[in-house]
C-alpha positions in Angstrom: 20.3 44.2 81.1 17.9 46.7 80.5 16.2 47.0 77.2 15.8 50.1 74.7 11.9 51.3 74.0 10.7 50.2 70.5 11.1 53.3 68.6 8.0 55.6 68.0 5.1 54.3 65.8 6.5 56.9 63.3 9.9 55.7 63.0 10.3 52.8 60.4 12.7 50.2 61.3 14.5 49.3 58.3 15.9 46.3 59.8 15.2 44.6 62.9 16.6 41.5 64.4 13.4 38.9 65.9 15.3 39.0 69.0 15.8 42.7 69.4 16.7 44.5 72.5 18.3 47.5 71.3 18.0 50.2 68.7 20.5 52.4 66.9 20.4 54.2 64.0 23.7 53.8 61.5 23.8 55.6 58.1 20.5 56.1 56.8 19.0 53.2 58.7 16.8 52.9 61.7 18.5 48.7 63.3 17.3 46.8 65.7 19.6 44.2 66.8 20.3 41.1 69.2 22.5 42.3 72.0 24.5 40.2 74.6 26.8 40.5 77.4 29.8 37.4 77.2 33.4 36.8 78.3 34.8 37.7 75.3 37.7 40.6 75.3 36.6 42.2 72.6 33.1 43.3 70.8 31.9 41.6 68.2 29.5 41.8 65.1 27.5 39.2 63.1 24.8 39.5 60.3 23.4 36.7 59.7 19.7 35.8 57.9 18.0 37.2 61.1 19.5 40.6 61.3 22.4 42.1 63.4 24.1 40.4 66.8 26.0 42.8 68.9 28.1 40.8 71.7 30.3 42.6 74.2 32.1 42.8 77.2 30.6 42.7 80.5 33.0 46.1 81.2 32.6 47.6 78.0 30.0 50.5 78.4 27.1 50.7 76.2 28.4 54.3 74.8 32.1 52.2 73.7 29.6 50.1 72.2 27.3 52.7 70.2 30.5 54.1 68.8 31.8 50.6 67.8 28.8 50.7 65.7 28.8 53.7 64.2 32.4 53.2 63.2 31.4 50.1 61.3 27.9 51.4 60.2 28.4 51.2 56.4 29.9 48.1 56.4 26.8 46.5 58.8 24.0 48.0 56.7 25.6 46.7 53.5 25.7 43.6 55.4 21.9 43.5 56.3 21.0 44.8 52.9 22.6 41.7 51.2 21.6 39.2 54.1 17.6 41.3 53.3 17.8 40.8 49.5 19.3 36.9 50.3 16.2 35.9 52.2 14.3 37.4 49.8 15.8 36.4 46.5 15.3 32.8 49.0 11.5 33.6 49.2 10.9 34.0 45.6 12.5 31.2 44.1 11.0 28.5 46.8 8.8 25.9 45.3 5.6 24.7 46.6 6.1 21.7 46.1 2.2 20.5 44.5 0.4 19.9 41.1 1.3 22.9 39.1 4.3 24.0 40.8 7.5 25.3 38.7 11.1 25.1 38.1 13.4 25.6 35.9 15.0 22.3 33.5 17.5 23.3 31.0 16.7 27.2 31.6 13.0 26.3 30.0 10.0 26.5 32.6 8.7 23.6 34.1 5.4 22.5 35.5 4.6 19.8 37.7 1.5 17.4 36.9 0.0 14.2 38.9 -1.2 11.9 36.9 -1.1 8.0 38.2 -3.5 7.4 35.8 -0.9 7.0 32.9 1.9 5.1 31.9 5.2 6.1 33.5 9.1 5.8 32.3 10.8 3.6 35.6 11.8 6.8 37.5 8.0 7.7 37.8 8.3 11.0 35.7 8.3 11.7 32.2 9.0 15.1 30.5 6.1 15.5 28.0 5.3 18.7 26.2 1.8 20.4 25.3 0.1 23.8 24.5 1.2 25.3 27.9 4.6 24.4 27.5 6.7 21.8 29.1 5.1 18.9 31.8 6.8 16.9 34.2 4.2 14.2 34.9 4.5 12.5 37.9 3.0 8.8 39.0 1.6 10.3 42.2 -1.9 11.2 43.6 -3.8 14.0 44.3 -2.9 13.4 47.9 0.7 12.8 47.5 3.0 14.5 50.2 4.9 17.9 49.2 8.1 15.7 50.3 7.0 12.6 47.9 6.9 15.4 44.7 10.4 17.4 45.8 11.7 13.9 46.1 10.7 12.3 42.6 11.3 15.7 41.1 14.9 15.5 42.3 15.5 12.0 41.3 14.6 12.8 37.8 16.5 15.7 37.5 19.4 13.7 38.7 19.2 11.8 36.6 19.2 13.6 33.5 21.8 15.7 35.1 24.1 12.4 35.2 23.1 11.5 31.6 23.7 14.7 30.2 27.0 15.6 32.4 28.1 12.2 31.0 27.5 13.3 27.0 29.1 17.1 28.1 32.2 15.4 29.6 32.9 13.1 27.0 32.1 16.1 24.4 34.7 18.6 25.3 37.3 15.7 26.9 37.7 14.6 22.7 38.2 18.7 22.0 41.0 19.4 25.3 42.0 15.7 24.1 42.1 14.9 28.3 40.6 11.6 29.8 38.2 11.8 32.9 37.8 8.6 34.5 35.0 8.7 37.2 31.8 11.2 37.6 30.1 12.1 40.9 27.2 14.3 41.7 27.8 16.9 44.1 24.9 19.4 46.2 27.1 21.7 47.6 26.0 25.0 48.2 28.2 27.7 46.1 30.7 25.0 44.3 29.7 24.3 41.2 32.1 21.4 40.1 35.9 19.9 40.4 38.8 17.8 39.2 41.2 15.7 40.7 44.7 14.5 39.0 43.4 11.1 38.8 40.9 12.7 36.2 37.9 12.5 38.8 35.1 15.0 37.9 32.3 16.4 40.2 29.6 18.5 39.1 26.8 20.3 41.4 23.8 18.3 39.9 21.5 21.3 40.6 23.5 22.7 37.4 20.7 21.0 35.2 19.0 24.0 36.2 20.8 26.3 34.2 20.6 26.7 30.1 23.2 24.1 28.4 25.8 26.9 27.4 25.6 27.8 31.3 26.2 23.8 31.6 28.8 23.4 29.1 31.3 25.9 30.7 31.3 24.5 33.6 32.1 20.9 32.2 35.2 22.7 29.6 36.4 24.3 32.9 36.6 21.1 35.0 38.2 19.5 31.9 40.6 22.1 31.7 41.7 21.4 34.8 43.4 17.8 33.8 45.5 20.2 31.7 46.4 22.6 34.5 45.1 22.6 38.0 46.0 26.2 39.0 43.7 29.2 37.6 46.9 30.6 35.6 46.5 32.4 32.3 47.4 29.4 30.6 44.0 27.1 32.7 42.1 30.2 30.8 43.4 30.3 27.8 42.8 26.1 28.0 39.0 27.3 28.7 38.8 29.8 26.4 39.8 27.3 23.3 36.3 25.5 23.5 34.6 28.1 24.9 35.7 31.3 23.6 32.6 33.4 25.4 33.3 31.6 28.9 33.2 35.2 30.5 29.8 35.5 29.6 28.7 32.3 30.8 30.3 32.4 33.7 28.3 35.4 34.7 25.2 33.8 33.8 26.1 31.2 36.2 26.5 33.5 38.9 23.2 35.9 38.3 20.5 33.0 37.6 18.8 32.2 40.5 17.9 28.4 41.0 15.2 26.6 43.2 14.9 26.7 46.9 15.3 22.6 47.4 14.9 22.0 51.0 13.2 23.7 54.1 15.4 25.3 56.6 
């Protein structure tokens, strides 16, 4: 298959696939993208992290395949903008993981301190405060491993995310007068928590991220949940009983962005 030229030094490519071997322009944006001859019947699309894949027949001509495109052009550079502004929004909140580094705890800012000099708690961290703000001094050395700090970082934040789910749950079960029975931590990527009929809560512990009203609805709508186990206008009106703004926490939950954890 032969390849398309790079466009001119004057043309800016507004997106551009690392594996490009053609170039189209669709809207108001100049793409590169990935394409690939397959067995497939029909042609296909994908925008993933790295930009646009085009895959296509072996008999479909390239000029069935340029209009394919431009019939779907809005819908692929909305695509790539979001996937851009992912990787991005990525980017900013990773954490180098080192003495000095920050995250968030509780919605308050956070910064990281070695110290293995001085006394520590039996999780080898201890939240102390000082003129700067809020420390979390760790039991490690100087020369301590970025994996060693992310990993003691996320055990201690675990925990207090156990401890404090813990308090929550038991808080707003006495208010929706519901019993839950057994607590897990959960990492998943997008779901935030869940019940079970058995009155079995999980809760994302990367929640402990998040400010405690953020925290809070999450927990009442989980509870809510051993009341009714649909999202009906009854579940909500549940929810809204102990926390009447659950709207606006609910979009705070969705807007804040949290820490990168782990390298890809």
């Amino acid at each position: 298959m032969r390849s398309v030229p790079e466009p001119a030094a004057d043309e800016s490519v507004q997106f551009q696939h690392p594996r490009t071997n053609r170039y189209t322009r669709l809207s108001h944006a100049r793409v590169g993208y990935e394409f690939k001859r397959s067995k497939r019947r029909t042609i296909g699309m994908m925008v993933g992290a790295d930009g646009l894949v085009v895959r296509a027949p072996n008999w479909v001509p390239l000029y069935e395949v340029e209009a394919a495109l431009q019939e779907k052009s809005d819908w692929i550079v909305r695509k790539l903008d979001e996937a851009r502004q992912r990787q991005q929004q990525l980017a900013s909140s990773r954490i180098e993981w080192q003495h000095g580094a920050r995250f968030s705890y509780l919605g308050q800012d956070v910064s990281i301190h070695l110290d293995p000099a001085r006394h520590r708690d039996s999780a080898g961290a201890c939240l102390q405060s000082d003129e700067t703000g809020l420390l979390l001094v760790l039991g490690l050395p100087a020369s301590a491993s970025r994996e060693q700090i992310r990993d003691l970082v996320q055990a201690w934040l675990m925990e207090q995310a156990r401890q404090l789910f813990v308090q929550r749950l038991n808080h707003f079960a006495a208010q929706l007068q519901v019993r839950w029975t057994k607590l897990a931590l959960s990492s998943a990527g997008t779901r935030w928590g869940s019940a079970r009929h058995d009155g079995s809560i999980r809760l994302n512990w990367r929640l402990i991220h998040f400010k405690m009203s953020v925290i809070d609805y999450v927990v009442a709508h989980e509870l809510s949940h051993l009341r009714h186990m649909d999202h009906g206008p009854k579940f909500w009106e549940t929810v809204r009983s102990v926390v009447p703004d659950y709207q606006i926490r609910r979009s705070q939950l969705k807007d804040d962005a949290l820490p990168f954890w782990h390298e890809t």
